[in-house]
VONUVEX-561711 format. One record per residue (C-alpha): residue number from 1; residue in one letter; x, y, z. Coordinates in pm, 1 decimal. Example, Ala and Ser with C-alpha at 12.3 -4.5 7.8 and 13.67 -1.06 7.14 Angstrom:
BEGIN
+-----+----+----------+----------+----------+
|   i | aa |        u |        v |        w |
+-----+----+----------+----------+----------+
|   1 |  a |   1230.0 |   -450.0 |    780.0 |
|   2 |  s |   1367.0 |   -106.0 |    714.0 |
+-----+----+----------+----------+----------+
This chain:
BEGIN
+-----+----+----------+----------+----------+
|   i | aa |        u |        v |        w |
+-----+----+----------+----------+----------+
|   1 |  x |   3050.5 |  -3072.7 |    395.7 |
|   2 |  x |   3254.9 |  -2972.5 |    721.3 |
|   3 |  x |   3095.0 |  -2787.1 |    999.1 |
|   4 |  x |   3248.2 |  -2425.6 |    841.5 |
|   5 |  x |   3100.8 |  -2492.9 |    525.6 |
|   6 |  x |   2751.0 |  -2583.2 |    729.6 |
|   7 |  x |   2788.5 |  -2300.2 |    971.4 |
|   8 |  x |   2821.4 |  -2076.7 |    672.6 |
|   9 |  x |   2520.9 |  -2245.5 |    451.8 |
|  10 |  x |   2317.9 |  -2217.0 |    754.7 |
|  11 |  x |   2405.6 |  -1884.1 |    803.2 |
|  12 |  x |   2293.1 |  -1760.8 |    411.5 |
|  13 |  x |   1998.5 |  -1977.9 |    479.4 |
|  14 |  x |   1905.5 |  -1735.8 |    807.2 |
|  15 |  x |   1967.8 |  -1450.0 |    632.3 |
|  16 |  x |   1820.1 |  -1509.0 |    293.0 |
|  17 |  x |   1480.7 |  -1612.7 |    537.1 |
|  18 |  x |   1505.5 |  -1291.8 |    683.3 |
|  19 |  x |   1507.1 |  -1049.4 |    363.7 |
|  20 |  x |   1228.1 |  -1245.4 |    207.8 |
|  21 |  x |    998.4 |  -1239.2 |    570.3 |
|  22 |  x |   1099.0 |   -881.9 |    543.3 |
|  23 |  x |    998.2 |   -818.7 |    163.8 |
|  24 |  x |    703.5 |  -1006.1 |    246.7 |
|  25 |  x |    611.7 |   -805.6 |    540.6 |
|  26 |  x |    660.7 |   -462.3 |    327.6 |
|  27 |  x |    403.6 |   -629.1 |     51.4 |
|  28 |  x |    160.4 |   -712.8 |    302.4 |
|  29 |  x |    187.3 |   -338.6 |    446.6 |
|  30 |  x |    114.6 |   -174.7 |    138.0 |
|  31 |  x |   -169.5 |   -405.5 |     40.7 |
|  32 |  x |   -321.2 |   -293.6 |    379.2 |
|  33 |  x |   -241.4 |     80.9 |    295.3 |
|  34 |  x |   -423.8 |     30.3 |    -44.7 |
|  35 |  x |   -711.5 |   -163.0 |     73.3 |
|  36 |  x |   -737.0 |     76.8 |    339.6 |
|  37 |  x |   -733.8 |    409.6 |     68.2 |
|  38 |  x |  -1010.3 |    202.6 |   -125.9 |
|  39 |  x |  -1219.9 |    180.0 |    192.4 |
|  40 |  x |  -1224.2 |    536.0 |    218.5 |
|  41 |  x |  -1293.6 |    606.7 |   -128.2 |
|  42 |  x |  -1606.9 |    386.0 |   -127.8 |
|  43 |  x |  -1684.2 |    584.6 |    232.5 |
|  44 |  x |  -1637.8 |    907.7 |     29.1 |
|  45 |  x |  -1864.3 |    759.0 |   -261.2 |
|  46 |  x |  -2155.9 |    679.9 |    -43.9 |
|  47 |  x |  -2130.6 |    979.1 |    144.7 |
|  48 |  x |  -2018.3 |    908.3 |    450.0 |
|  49 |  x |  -1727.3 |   1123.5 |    498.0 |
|  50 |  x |  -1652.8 |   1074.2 |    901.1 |
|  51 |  x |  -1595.1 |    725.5 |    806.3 |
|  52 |  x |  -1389.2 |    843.3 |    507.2 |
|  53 |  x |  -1217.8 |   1038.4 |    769.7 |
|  54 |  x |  -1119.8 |    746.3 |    995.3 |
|  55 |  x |  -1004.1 |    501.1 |    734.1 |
|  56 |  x |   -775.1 |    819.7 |    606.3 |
|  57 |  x |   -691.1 |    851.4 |    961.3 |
|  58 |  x |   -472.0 |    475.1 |    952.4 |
|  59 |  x |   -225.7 |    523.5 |    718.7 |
|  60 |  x |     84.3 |    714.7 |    756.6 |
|  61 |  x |    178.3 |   1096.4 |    609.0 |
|  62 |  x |    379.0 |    986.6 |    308.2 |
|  63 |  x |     76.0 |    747.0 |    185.8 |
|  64 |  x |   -196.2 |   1047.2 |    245.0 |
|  65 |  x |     69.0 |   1255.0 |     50.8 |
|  66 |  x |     19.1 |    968.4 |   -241.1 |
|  67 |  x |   -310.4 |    915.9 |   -173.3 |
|  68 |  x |   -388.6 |   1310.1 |   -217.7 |
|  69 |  x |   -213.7 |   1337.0 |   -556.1 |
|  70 |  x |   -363.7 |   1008.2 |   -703.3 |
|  71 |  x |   -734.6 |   1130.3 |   -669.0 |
|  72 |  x |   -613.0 |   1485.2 |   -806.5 |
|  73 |  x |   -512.5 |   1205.2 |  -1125.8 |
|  74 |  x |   -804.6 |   1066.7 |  -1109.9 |
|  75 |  x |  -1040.4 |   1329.4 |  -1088.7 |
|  76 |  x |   -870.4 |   1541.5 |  -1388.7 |
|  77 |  x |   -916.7 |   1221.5 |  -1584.2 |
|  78 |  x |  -1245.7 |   1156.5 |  -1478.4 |
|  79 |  x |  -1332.5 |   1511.9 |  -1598.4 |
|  80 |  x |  -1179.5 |   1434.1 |  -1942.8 |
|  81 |  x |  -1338.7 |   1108.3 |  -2007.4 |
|  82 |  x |  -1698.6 |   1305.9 |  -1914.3 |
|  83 |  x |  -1597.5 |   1581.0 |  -2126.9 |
|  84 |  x |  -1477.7 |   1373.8 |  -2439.9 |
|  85 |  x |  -1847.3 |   1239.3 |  -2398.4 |
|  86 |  x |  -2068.0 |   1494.8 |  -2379.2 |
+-----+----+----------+----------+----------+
């Protein structure tokens, strides 16, 4: 292999590192952002809503946005399930 053809190996290498450290660092951040939104929803369930508040309060606008229409989801369904068994 001549020192091009290492220069240039080495060179995929680096970057193929880099967009997997960077695809891992994206799945870490959402894990955090849905651990996080399950912390506040087991606040919420136990009734302690300033704590709800301040685990709501780490994660970013677009995730609240998410966040918001997921428990609208869940709480229509939750509704249905009661109501299919009553």
């Amino acid at each position: 292999m001549s020192s091009d053809e290492q220069r240039k190996a080495g060179e995929d290498f680096a970057a193929a590192l880099g967009e997997a450290a960077k695809k891992l660092q994206q799945g870490l951040e959402n894990t955090g952002h849905i651990l996080t939104a399950q912390g506040a929803m087991g606040w919420v369930y136990r009734g302690d809503l300033p704590k709800a508040r301040q685990a709501l309060g780490k994660l970013p606008v677009d995730k609240l946005a998410e966040l918001s229409a997921v428990a609208a989801a869940l709480s229509s369904l939750a509704d249905e399930v009661a109501a299919a068994k009553s």
